[in-house]
C-alpha positions in Angstrom: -160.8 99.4 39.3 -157.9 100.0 41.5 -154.4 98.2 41.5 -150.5 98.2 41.9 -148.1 97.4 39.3 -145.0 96.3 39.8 -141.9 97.6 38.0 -141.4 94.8 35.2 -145.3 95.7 34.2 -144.6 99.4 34.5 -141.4 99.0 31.9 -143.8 97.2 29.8 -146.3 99.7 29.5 -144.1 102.6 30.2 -140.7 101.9 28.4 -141.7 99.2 25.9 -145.3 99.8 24.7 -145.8 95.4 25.2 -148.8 94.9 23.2 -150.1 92.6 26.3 -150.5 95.7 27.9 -152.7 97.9 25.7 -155.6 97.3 27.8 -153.9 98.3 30.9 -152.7 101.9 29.0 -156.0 102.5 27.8 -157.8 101.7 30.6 -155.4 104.5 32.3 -155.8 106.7 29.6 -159.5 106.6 30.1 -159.9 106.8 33.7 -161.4 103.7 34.0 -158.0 101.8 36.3 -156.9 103.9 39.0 -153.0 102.8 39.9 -152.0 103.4 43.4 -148.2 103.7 44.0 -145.7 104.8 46.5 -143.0 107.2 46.4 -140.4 104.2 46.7 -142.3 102.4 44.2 -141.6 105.5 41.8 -137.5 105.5 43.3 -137.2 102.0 42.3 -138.5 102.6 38.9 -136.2 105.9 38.6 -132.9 103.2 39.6 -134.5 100.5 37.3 -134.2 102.9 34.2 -130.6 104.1 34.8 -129.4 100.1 34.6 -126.6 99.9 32.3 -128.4 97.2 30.4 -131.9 98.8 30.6 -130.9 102.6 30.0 -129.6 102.4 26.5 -133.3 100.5 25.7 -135.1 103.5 27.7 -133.1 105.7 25.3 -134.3 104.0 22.0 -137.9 103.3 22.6 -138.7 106.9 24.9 -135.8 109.1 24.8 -135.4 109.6 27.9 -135.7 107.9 31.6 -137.2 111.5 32.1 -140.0 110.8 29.7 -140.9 107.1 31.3 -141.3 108.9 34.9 -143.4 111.6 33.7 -146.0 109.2 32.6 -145.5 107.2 35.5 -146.4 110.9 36.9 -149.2 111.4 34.8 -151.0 107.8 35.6 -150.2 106.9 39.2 -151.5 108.4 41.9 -148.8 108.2 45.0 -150.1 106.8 48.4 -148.7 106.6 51.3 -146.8 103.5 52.3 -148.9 100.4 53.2 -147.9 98.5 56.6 -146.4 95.4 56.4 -149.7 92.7 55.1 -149.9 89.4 56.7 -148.3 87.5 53.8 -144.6 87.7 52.9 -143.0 87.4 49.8 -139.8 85.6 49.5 -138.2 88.4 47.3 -138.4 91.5 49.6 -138.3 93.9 46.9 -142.0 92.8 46.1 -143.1 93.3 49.5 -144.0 96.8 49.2 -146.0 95.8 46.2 -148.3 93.3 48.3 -148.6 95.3 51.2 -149.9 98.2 48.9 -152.4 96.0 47.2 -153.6 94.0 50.1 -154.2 97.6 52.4 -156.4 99.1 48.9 -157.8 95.1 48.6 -157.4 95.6 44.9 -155.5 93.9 41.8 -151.7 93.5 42.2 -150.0 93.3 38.1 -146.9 91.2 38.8 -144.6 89.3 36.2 -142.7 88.0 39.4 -142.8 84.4 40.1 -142.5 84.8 43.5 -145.8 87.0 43.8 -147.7 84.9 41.6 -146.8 81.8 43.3 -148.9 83.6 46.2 -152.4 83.7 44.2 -154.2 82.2 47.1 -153.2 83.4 49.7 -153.5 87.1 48.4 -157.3 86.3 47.2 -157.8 85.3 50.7 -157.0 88.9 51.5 -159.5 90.3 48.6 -156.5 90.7 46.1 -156.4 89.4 42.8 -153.1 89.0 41.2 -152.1 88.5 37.9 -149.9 89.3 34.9 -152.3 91.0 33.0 -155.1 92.6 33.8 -158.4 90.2 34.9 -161.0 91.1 32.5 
């Protein structure tokens, strides 16, 4: 299965170890998910972990922001940038998230209200979005 995860999910899995998201680091772990990203999918994730509020939590659960973007590394495989997809989000910042998943027709992992408020519309386009991954 292929999908995009957007940044809160990735600081779920990556920085805080949620237990809601076990199945999404073992399917990683075992090959099974295949997690398409950008380059300024990974930047955002690099400026989300240096947040004054965020980076001290980075520090205590994985030592380092280093440590978070070398498993980021180590799972996603970087794409090139998606063009624009027929739907728009209201928060721009998850755009590039949509247009990823809607060019790869795969699942889109969102916590964002705004994304999941646009479930339909995204299935009509062959992506399934969700906060955790479909079973």
């Amino acid at each position: 299965m292929q999908l995009v995860i957007d940044t809160n999910v990735v600081l779920d899995l990556l920085v805080f170890r949620d237990p809601g998201a076990r199945r999404l680091q073992d399917g990683l772990e075992a090959g099974a998910l295949r997690w398409l990203a950008t380059a300024a999918m990974r930047d955002e994730l690099a400026r989300v972990l240096a947040y004054p509020k965020l980076a001290p939590r980075v520090t205590f659960h994985r030592g380092s922001a280093d440590a978070v973007l070398q498993d980021f590394d180590r799972h996603a495989r970087l794409v090139e940038p998606a063009a624009k997809a027929e739907v728009t989000c209201g928060d721009p910042d998850d755009q590039k998230f949509i247009d990823l998943a809607v060019a790869h027709r795969c699942v889109l992992l969102s916590k964002d209200d705004e994304v999941l408020r646009m479930r339909k519309r995204l299935a009509g386009l062959q992506v399934t979005a969700a906060a955790v991954l479909p079973s």
